[in-house]
TITIKE-999215 format. One record per residue (C-alpha): residue number from 1; x, y, z. Coordinates in nm, 4 decimals, decimal comma. Example, Ala and Ser with C-alpha at 12.3 -4.5 7.8 and 13.67 -1.06 7.14 Angstrom:
// residues 2
+--------+----------+----------+----------+
: padren :     east :    north :       up :
+--------+----------+----------+----------+
:      1 :   1,2300 :  -0,4500 :   0,7800 :
:      2 :   1,3670 :  -0,1060 :   0,7140 :
+--------+----------+----------+----------+
***
This chain:
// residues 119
+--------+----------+----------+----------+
: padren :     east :    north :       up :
+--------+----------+----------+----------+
:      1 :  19,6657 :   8,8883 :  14,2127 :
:      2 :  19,7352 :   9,2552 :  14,0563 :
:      3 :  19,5676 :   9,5591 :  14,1174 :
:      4 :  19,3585 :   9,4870 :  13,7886 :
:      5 :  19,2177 :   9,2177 :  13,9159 :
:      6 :  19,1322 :   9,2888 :  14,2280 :
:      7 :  18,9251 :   9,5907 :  14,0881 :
:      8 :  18,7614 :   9,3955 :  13,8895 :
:      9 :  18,6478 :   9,1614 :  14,1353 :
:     10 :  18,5283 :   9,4446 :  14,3182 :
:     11 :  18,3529 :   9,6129 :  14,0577 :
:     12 :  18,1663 :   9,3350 :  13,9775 :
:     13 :  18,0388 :   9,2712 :  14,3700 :
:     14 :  17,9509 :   9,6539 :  14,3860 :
:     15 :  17,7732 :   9,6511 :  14,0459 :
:     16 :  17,4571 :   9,5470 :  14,1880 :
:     17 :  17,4512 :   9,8097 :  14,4571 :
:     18 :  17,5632 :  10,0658 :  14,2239 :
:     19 :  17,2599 :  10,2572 :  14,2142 :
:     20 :  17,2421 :  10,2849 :  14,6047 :
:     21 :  17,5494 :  10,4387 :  14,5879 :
:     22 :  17,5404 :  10,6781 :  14,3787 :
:     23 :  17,1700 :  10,7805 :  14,5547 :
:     24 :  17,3196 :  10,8122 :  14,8751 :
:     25 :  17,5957 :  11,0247 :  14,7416 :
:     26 :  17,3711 :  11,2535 :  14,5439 :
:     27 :  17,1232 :  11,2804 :  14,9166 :
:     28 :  17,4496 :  11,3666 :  15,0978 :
:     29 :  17,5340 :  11,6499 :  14,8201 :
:     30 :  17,2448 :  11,7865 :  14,7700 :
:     31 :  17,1756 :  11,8097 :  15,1637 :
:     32 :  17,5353 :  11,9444 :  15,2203 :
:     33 :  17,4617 :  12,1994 :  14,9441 :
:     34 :  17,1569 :  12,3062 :  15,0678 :
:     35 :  17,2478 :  12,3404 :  15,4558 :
:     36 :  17,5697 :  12,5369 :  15,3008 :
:     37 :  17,4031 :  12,7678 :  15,1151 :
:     38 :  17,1612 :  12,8408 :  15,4210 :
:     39 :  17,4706 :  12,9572 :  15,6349 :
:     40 :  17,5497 :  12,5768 :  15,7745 :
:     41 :  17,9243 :  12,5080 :  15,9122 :
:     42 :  17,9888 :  12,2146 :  16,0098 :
:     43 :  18,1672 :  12,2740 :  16,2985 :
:     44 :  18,0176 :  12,6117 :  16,4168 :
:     45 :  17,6441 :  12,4365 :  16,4496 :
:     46 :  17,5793 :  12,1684 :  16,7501 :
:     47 :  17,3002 :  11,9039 :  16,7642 :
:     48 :  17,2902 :  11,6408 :  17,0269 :
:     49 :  17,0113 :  11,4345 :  16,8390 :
:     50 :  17,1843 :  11,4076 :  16,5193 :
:     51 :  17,4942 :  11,3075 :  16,6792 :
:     52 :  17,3001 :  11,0406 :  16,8478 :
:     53 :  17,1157 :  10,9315 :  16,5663 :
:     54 :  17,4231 :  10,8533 :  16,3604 :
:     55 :  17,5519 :  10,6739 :  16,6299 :
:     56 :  17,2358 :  10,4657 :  16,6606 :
:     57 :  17,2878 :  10,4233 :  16,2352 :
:     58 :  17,6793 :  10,3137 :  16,2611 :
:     59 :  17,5490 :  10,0564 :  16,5253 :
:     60 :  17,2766 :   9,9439 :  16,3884 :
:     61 :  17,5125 :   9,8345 :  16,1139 :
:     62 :  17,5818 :   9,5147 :  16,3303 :
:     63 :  17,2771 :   9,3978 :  16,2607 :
:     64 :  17,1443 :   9,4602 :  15,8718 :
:     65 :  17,5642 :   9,4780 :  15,7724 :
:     66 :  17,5570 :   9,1229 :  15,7294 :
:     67 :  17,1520 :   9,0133 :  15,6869 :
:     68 :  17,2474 :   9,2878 :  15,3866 :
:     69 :  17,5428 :   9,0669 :  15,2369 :
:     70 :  17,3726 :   8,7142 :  15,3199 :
:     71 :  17,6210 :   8,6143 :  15,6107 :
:     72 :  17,5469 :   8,6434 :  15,9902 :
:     73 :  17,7338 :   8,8117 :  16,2570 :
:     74 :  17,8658 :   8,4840 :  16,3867 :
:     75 :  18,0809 :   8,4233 :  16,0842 :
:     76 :  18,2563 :   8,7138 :  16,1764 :
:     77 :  18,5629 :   8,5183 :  16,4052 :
:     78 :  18,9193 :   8,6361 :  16,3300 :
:     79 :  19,0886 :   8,9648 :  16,3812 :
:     80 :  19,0477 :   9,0695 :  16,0758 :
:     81 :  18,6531 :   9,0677 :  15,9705 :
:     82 :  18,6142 :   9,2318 :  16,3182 :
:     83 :  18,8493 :   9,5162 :  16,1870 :
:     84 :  18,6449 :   9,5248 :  15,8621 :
:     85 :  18,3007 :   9,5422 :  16,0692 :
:     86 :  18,4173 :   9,7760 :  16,2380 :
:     87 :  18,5185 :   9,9901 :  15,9982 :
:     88 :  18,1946 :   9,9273 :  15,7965 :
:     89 :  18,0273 :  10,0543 :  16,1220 :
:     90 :  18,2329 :  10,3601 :  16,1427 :
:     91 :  18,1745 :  10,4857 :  15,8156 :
:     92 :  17,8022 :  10,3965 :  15,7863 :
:     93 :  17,8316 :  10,6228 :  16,0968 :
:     94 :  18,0157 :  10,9004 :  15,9395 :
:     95 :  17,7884 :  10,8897 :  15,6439 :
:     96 :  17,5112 :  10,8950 :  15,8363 :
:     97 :  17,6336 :  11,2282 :  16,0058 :
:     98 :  17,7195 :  11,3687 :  15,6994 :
:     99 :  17,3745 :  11,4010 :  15,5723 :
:    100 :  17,1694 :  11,4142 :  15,9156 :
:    101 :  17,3849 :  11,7199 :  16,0959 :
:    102 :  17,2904 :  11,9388 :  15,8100 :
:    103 :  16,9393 :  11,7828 :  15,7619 :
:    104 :  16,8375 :  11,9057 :  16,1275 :
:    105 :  17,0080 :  12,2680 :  16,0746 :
:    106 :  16,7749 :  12,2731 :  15,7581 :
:    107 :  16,5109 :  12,1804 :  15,9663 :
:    108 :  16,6051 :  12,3626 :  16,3033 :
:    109 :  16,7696 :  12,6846 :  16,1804 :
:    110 :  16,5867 :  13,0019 :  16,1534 :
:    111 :  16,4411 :  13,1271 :  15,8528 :
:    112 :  16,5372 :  13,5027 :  15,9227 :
:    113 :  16,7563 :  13,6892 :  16,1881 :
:    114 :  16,6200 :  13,9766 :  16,3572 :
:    115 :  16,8480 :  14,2412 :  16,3964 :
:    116 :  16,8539 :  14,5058 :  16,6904 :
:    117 :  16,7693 :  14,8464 :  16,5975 :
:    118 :  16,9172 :  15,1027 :  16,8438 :
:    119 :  16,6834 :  15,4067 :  16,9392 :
+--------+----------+----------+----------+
***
């Protein structure tokens, strides 16, 4: 099979789901730019719950991953569709950092910083 064709396969099992993408990657922008332009870094700011919370997204990817692609977890026997869950699961995971991390500085950060005045 060439490249070609193999693209084209997959652009015509992502073409229904084409609009979720492209949602979820203008959420994850817009919340990036936001929390960016409010003084976010990424690694400079530290929230337990949000790290937990993506975890608890990634892993709940085991269950809706394949309910979501009309298969069940069972079907998932050799080596390789474990791999591919599993890589599913760590990127829903990573996406799901992406956009909560700077959703709960938005949410948690203050609004102003007081500054010291000396007498």
């Amino acid at each position: 099979m060439t490249i070609q064709g193999a693209l084209t396969i997959l652009m015509y099992a992502l073409a229904p789901f084409l609009w979720l993408i492209v949602g979820a990657v203008g959420v994850l922008v817009v919340v990036q730019l936001l929390a960016r332009l409010r003084g976010y870094r990424t690694f400079h700011y530290r929230c337990l719950g949000a790290n937990l919370a993506a975890l608890a997204v990634g892993l709940s990817g085991l269950w809706w991953i394949p309910a979501f692609t009309n298969s069940r977890l069972g079907y998932v026997t050799t080596l390789f569709d474990w791999v591919a869950m599993i890589g599913a699961v760590v990127g829903l995971a990573i996406a799901a950092w992406l956009v909560l991390h700077p959703l709960s500085y938005l949410v948690r950060a203050p609004r102003y910083v007081r500054v010291k005045e000396t007498p």
